[in-house]
N, C-alpha and C positions, 0 to 999 in steps of 0.2 A: 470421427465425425467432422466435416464444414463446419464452419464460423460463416453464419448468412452473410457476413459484410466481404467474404471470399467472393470478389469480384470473377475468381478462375472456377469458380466450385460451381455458378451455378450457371445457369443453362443462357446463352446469347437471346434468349426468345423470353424470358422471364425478365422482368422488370425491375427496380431496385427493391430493396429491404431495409431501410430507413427507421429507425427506432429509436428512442431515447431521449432526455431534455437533459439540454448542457446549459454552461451559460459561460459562455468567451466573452471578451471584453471587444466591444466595437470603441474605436476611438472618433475623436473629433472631427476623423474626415470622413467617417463612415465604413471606414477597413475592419472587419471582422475575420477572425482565424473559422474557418469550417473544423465544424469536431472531427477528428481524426477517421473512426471509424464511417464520415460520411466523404472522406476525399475520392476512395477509387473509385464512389458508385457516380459521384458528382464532377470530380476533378478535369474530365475529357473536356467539360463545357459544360453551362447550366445557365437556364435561362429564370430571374427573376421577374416576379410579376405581382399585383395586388392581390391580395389572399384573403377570405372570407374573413369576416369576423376582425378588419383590420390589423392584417399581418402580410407579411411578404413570404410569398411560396418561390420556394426554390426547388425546381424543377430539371432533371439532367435533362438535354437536348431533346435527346429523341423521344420522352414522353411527352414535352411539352408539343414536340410533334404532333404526335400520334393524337393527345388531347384537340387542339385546334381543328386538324381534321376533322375530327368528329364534329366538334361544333359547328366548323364551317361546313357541315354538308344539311344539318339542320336550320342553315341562318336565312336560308333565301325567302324562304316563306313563316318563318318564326318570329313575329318581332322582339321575345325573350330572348331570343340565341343571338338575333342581332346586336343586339342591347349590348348582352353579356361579354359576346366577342370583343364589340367596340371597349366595351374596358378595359378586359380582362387584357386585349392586343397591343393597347396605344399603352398601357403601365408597363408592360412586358421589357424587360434587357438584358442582353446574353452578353457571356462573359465566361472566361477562364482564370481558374483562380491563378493569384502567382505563385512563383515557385515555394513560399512560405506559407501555402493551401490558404491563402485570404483574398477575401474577396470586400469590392467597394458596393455597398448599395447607397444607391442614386439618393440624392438631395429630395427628390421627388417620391420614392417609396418611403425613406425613412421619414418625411413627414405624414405619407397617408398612413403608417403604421404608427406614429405614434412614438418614433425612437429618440427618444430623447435621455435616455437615462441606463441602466442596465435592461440586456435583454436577455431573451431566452431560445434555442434553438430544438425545436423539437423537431422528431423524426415521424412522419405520417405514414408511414409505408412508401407511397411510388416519389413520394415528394418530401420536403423538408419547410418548416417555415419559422419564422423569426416572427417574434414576441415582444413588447415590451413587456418586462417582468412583471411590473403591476397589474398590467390588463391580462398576462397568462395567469397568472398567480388566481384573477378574481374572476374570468371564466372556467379556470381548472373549478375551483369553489362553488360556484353557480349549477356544473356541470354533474358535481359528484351525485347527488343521490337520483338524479333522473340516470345514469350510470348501471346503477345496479335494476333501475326499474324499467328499463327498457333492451336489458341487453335479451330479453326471451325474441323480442318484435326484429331486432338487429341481428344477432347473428344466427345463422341456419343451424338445426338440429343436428348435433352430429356425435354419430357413433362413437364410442370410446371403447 
């Protein structure tokens, strides 16, 4: 059986598989180790950018591609998608981790997120995003019982 994070196992046309909450030590200048199992899916390049909920989404290249397209093709006549773009684009910074899988986010992200202390690195499926631990810690909390009470409305019926 594949290990999902077998960057060889799965299909060039399929996107990452991102899972998990870690918590690496970011230092004073902002340098964070990528958790291991998110280096091959992430490591070619990855593009950082503001993230819902005051967090930074880390994005590999080419989805953060494939996502802006889309948005830029709804923006001309949208002014939501306009808006959104203009954030979501001008917070945006790519980068390749170094050879020690760490990467630096920006004076500018870890103040919109909030980094000031220990964080958290959770795996979203196509993307990845960082946490200050307190604010994951009290949205995980917030989040739990609307969790169990909406997953019938979220995920589709499916045969077993």
């Amino acid at each position: 059986m594949a290990d999902i994070y077998d960057a060889d196992a799965a299909s060039p046309s399929l996107p990452p598989m991102l899972l998990g909450t870690y918590t690496p030590k970011m230092d004073s200048k902002g340098r964070l180790a990528l958790p291991a199992k998110f280096r091959a899916q992430l490591g070619q390049g990855l593009v950082m950018a503001r993230g819902q909920e005051r967090c930074v989404s880390l994005l590999p290249t080419e989805e953060f591609r494939r996502m802006a397209v889309r948005i830029q093709h709804t923006s001309m006549g949208d002014k939501s998608a306009r808006d959104y773009l203009r954030v979501f684009l001008s917070g945006a910074v790519d980068q390749v981790p170094d050879k020690q899988g760490r990467i630096l986010v920006p004076p500018m992200l870890r103040s919109y997120a909030r980094l000031t202390g220990p964080v958290v690195v959770i795996g979203v499926g196509t993307r990845a995003e960082i946490w200050d631990q307190d604010s994951w810690t009290a949205y995980l909390e917030s989040k739990e019982q609307g969790y169990a009470d909406i997953a019938d409305d979220v995920l589709p019926a499916v045969d077993c």
